[in-house]
C-alpha positions, 0 to 999 in steps of 0.5 A: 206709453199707451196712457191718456196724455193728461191736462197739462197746464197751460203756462207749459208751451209758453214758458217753452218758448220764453226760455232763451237760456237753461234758467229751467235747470236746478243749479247745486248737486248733480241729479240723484235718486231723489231728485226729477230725472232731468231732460235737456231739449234743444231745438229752434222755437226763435227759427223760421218756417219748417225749422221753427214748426219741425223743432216744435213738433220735436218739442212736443214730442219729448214734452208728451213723452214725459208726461206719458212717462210720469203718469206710469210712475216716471224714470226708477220713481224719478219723475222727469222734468223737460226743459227747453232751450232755444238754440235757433237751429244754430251750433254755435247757440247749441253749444253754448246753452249747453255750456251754460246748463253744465256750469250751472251745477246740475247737467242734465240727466239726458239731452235732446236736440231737434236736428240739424245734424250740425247741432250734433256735430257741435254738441256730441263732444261736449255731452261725451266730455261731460258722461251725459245720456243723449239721443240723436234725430240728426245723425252724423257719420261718426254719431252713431259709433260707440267707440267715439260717443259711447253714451250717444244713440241716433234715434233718427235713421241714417243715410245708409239705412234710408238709402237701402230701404228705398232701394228694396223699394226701388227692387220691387217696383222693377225700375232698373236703371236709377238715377240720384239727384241730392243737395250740396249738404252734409247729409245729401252728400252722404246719402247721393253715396248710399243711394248709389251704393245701396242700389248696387248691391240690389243689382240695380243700376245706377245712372249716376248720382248729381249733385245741385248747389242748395242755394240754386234755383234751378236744376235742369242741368242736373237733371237733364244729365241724367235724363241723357243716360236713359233714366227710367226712375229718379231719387231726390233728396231736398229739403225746404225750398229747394224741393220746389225749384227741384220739382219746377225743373223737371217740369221744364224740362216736361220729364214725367218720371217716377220720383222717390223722394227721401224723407228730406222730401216727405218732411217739407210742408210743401208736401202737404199744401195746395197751391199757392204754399204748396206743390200737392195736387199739381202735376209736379206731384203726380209721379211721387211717393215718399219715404216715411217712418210708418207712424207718419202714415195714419192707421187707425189699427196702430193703438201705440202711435194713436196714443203717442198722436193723442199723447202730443196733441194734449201738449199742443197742436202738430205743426209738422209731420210725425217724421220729427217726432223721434224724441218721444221714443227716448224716455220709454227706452230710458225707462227700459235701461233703467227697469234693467240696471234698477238705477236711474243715475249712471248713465255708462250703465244705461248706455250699456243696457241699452245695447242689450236687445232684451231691454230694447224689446220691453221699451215701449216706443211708438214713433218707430217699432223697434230699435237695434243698438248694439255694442258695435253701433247705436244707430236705429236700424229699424228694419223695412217694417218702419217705413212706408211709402206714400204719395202726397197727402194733406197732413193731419196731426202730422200725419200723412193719408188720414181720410179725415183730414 
């Protein structure tokens, strides 16, 4: 993974973003020995805005992986081959792309998706049904579980885990009496229960945790109820555009707050951007810090990070942050199983080295520092040494605070 990204031809990011359906796999056989490891990639390169750019930065990801991989002699000897299917950010599309490449006749060796987590939520049963390796960015409440998907690994961290780290955060800083504002998805609602939670068990208290329509355009009353039950530090989770009616309404209501803001909040480009596009350098910024996965912080020092940035920037440009680049770890873990169980083809075998903690320690990932599958559960789990907190900065190669940038 530490290897130069070689040229990679031209025609790639083109042909990636024409494949409208799976014509990319070989259809006959099943994938053996012999044949190139193949990988599957959803993502939504026909959406709009930040979907489009976040599942091009996810692309880029896998598509840097790969080469990374192949130029160390690839997966047991079988060089891998990435394939990209535009499923629009919709689970209905996922779901029958998917489809599609296993009717073929030759399912893929590994499948990918670049989020929502709804694309999960459509795709896992099917992957389950059909014995195939995936890796998951969008985790679900059940994604995670080995005993319902016995060959899916979550590579993006969970509610739960966000929500715990924040509240050492929370901790350490001193605040003591936190409230939580979060969005009406599946995701905000998981993660307004973890937070409140996770702050209890650091013996924080909790002022409450409200809950805004994500269709709203103003949060004031949200936010005014728990300005009323003396909240001295507020947790927002919002994504996209509701970030900035969230941000609007605090100024409104003239609350100067610290705010943490969720990694929802640290991959939104408003974060990035001056006015006009953007919130960054305005007031309704200056009380922020976002929760991020390290390697979306630059460092020069961080050669594994460095080389993965160098790795995708050969492939293409880093529309977004880092924070979307999970995919690129889940060929170096794939290469660890395999060095482990000395085959490519059987993916339960994989799946079951890939709980061993001695096989996670050589895999060379880069995007976060390490993962702890085990047989009881397959999500990330990092630990606090993945993330940081930071305020808001220009991004550049999709990362946050680069004096370059």
């Amino acid at each position: 993974m530490k290897v130069r990204h070689t040229t990679v031809v031209a025609a790639l990011a083109v042909s990636a973003l024409a494949l409208a359906g799976c014509s990319g796999l070989s259809s006959g056989k099943a994938s053996g020995a012999d044949d190139p490891y193949q990988v599957l990639v959803t993502g939504a390169v026909s959406g709009q805005g930040a979907l489009a750019a976040n599942a091009q930065t996810s692309i880029l990801a896998a598509k840097a992986s790969a080469e990374a991989v192949n130029s160390a002699g690839g997966i047991g000897g079988r060089q891998v081959e990435v394939t990209v299917i535009d499923d629009g950010g919709n689970a209905t599309n996922a779901v029958s792309k998917l489809r599609e490449a296993i009717a073929s006749g030759h399912k893929p060796d590994l499948f990918l998706n670049s989020g929502p987590s709804t694309i999960a939520t459509a795709t896992l049963p099917i992957l389950k049904q059909n014995k195939i390796l995936s890796f998951n960015i969008g985790p679900t409440a059940d994604s995670s579980n080995p005993k319902e998907f016995p060959l899916n690994f979550d590579l993006g961290s969970g509610p739960d885990e966000n929500a715990a780290t924040m509240a050492r955060y929370i901790k350490g800083k001193g605040y003591q009496s936190v409230g939580t504002i979060h969005g009406s998805s599946a995701y905000g609602e998981i993660f307004g229960k973890a937070m409140a939670d996770a702050l209890g068990a650091e013996g924080v208290s909790s002022t409450g945790s409200e809950e805004y329509d994500v269709a709203a355009l103003d949060m004031t009353a949200q936010l005014q109820a728990l300005k009323n039950k003396g909240t001295q530090a507020l947790v927002i989770d919002a994504y996209g555009a509701p970030l900035g009616y969230l941000l609007n309404s605090l100024q409104r209501l003239e609350w100067n707050i610290p705010l943490i803001g969720n990694t929802s909040v640290s991959s939104t480009s408003l974060m990035s951007k001056p006015a006009p596009e953007g919130v960054l350098g305005t007031p309704a910024t200056a009380n922020l810090v976002m929760h991020v996965l390290s390697s979306t912080v630059y460092n020069a020092d961080d050669t594994a990070v460095n080389a993965m940035v160098e790795n995708m920037k050969a492939v293409g440009d880093i529309p977004s942050t880092l924070i979307l680049a999970d995919n690129y770890d889940a060929l170096p873990l794939v290469v660890a199983a395999a060095s482990r169980v000395g085959s490519s083809t059987d993916p339960e075998k994989l799946a079951k080295a890939l709980e061993n903690p001695e096989v996670l320690d050589t895999a060379k990932t880069a995007f976060s520092p390490a993962y702890h599958f085990t047989e009881d559960s397959h999500a990330s789990r990092p630990g606090d040494v993945a993330y940081a907190f930071v305020a808001p900065s220009k991004l550049l190669n999709g990362q946050y605070g680069n004096p370059a940038a």
